[in-house]
N, C-alpha and C positions, 0 to 999 in steps of 0.2 A: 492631379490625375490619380494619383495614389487615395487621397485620400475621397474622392468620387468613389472609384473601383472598391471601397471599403463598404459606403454607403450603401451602393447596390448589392454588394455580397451578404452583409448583414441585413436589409431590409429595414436599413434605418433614415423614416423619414417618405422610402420609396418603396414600392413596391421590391421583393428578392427577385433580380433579374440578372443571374451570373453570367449571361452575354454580353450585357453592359460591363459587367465588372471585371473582364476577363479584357473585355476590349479598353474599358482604361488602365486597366494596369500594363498591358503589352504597350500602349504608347508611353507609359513611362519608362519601362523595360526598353523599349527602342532609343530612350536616353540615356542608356547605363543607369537606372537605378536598381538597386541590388536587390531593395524591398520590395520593388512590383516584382521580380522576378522569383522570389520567395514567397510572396504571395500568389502568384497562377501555380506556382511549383505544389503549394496547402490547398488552394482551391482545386486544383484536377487531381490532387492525392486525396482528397475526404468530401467532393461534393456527390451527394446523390444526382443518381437518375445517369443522363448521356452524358453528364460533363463530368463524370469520374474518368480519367484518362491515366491510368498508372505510367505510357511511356511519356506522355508529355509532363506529368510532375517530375518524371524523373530528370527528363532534359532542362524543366527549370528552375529545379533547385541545383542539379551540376552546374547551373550559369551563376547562378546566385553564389555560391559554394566559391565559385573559382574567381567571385568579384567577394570574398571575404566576409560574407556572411555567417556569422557564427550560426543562427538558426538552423541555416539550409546547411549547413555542412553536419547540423546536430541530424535533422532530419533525414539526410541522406545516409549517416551511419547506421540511423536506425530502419531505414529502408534495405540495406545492405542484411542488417542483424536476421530482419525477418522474412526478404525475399518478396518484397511487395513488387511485381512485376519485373522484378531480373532472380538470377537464382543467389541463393543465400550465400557470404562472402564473407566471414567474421572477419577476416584481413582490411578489406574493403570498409568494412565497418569501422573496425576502431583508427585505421587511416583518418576518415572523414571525423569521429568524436576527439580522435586527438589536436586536427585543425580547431576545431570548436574548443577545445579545451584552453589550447594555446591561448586563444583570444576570453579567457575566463566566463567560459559561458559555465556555469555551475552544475547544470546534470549531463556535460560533457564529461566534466572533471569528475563525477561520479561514475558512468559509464565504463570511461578508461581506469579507473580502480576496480570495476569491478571485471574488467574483462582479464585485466593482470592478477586478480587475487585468485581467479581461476583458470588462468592459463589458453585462453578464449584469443586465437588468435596471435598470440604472440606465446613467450616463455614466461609461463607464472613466475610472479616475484612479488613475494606479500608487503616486501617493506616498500617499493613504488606504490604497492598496492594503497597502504596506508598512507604513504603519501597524495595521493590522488585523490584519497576520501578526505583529506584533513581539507586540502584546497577547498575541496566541493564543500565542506562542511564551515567552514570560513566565510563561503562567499554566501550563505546561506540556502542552500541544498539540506531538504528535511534528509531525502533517502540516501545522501552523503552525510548527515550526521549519525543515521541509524546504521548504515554499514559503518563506519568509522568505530560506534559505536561495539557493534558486535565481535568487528576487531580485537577491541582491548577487553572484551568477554570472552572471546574462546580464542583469540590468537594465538601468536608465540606470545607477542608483550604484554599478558594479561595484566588489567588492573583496572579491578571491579569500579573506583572511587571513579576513573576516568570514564569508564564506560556508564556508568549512572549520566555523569554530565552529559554526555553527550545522546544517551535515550531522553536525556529532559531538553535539550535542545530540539531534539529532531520531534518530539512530542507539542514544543510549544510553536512549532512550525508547521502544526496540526497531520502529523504523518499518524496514522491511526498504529501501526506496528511502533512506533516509536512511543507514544500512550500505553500500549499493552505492554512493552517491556517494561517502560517507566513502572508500571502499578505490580509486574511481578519484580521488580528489584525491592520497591517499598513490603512489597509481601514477604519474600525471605531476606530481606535484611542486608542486599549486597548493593557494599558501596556505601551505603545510608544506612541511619537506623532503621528497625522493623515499624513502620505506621500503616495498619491496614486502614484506616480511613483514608489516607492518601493513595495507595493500591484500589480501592474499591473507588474511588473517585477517580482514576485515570481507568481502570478498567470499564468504568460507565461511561464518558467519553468515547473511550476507543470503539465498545461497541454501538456508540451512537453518530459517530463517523464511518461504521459500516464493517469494523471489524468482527467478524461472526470468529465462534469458538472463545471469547473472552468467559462466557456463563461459566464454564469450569471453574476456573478460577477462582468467581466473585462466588460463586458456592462455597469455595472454603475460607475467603475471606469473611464470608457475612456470618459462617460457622463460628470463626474464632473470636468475631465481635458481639456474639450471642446478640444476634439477627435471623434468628429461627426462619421466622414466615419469607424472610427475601431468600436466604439459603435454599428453603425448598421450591421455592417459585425457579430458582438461578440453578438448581439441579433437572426438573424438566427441562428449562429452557436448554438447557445442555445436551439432554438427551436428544430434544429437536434439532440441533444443530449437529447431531454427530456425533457427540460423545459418548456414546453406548456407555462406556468402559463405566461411568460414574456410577450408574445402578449396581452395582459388583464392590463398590469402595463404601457401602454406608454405614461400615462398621466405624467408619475413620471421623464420620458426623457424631456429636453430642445428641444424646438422647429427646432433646428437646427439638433438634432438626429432622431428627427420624418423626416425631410424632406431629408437625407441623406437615414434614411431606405426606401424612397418611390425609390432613385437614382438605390441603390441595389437592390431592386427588379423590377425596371424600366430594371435595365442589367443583369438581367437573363430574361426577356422579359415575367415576370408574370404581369407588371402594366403598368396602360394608362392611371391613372387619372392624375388632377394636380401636381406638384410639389410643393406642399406647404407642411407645418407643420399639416395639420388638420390628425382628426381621423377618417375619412370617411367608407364610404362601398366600394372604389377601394380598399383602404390600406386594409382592413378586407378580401375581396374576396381573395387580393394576397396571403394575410401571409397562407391563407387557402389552397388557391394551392400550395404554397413554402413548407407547410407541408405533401400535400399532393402527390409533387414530390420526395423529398429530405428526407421521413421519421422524426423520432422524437416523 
């Protein structure tokens, strides 16, 4: 029944008919199984159109939940957390992530570190907190290996050597914050040695799993690998994303990155001055148009 109700939900095989797939999973659900009931519980919490029902997901992941469901009791915390058709109840919340947790569901056990590392719901306490993250970060949870991680970077228990590992853990579990750390630890040298090759290759990842703001970055890494032309390409790209602030820093670029950013903005046909390394008012008028065609 269950896995019928799957069929028709996904549209695999049959046509996507959520009537059908609602109506099998409720007769499995009329058997005590815990899955159909976590499943209508996801289906009328995230289907479009009339069969989005926020009270009746709520009612069937609490059945799911109270027949020991780690999902639905994950789910319901998090339905609690953000008030998705009841009002918001951080108590409520971490109640429900802490059953989930019990039963080693892995971004439960992150959840509840992060609800105690900030006092969300219950009486902050960093050392459960890290406890909570280590589990999650064990059972293999990227974003329990990155909080874990940041942990032992700015906690009480700092220690950089620890927290490298575990941004390289939570990075090879493809957390894209967990990459960008990884490649700013290889960039200043904490924890590991300094290898900007390795920094600009996890920072190129990160940003190609969608983490935007990495280009800062990879601007001054490509600087100090005397990679001019990516340097100045990875300082617009900066400026598009947001980071004004970099047009302001180019005195901190080698001469040769200043005078490649004048090439790139030369071919996009914003500049006319010289070709040299200075910091003039052509370079200043461009970077002003560049931001003021291209956004940022």
């Amino acid at each position: 029944m269950v896995l019928l109700g799957i069929k028709y939900e996904d549209g695999d095989g049959v046509a996507r008919d959520y009537a059908k797939a609602i109506e099998w999973y409720e007769a499995a659900a009329n058997k005590k199984s815990a899955d159909a009931m976590y499943r209508l519980g996801t289906l009328y919490r995230g289907a479009d159109g009339s069969q989005k029902d926020f009270g009746k997901a709520l009612e069937w992941l609490t059945k799911a939940g109270a027949h020991g469901n780690a999902k639905a009791q994950y789910a319901l915390g998090d339905i609690y957390e953000y008030g998705q058709g009841v009002p918001i109840d951080r108590s409520k919340a971490l109640s429900w992530f802490m059953m989930a947790a019990l039963k080693q569901y892995p971004e439960a056990m992150n959840a509840v570190g992060y609800y105690y590392q900030n006092g969300i719901g219950t009486k902050e306490d960093q050392t459960i907190a890290r406890n909570w993250f280590q589990k999650a970060a064990d059972a293999g949870s990227a974003a329990g290996a990155l909080n874990l991680a940041w942990y032992y970077e700015n906690g009480k228990d700092q220690d950089q050597a620890i927290a490298f590992q575990y941004y390289k853990k939570s990075a090879e579990l493809n957390s894209a914050g967990g990459m960008f750390a990884l490649g700013r630890f290889y960039d200043d040298g904490l924890g590991i040695a300094v290898n900007r090759q390795e920094a600009i290759k996890w920072y190129l990842r990160a940003m190609d799993t969608g983490y935007n703001r990495a280009a800062y970055r990879l601007a001054y890494a490509y600087d100090a690998t005397f990679s001019s032309d990516n340097a100045a390409e990875n300082i617009l790209l900066a400026m598009r994303q947001g980071d004004r602030q970099i047009a302001d820093e180019l005195k901190a670029f080698s001469p040769f990155t200043r005078t490649a950013l004048k090439r790139s903005l030369l071919r996009r046909g914003l500049y006319d001055g010289p070709l040299d390394d200075k910091i003039d008012q052509p370079l200043k008028s461009a970077l002003k148009n560049y931001t003021m065609t291209y956004g940022g």
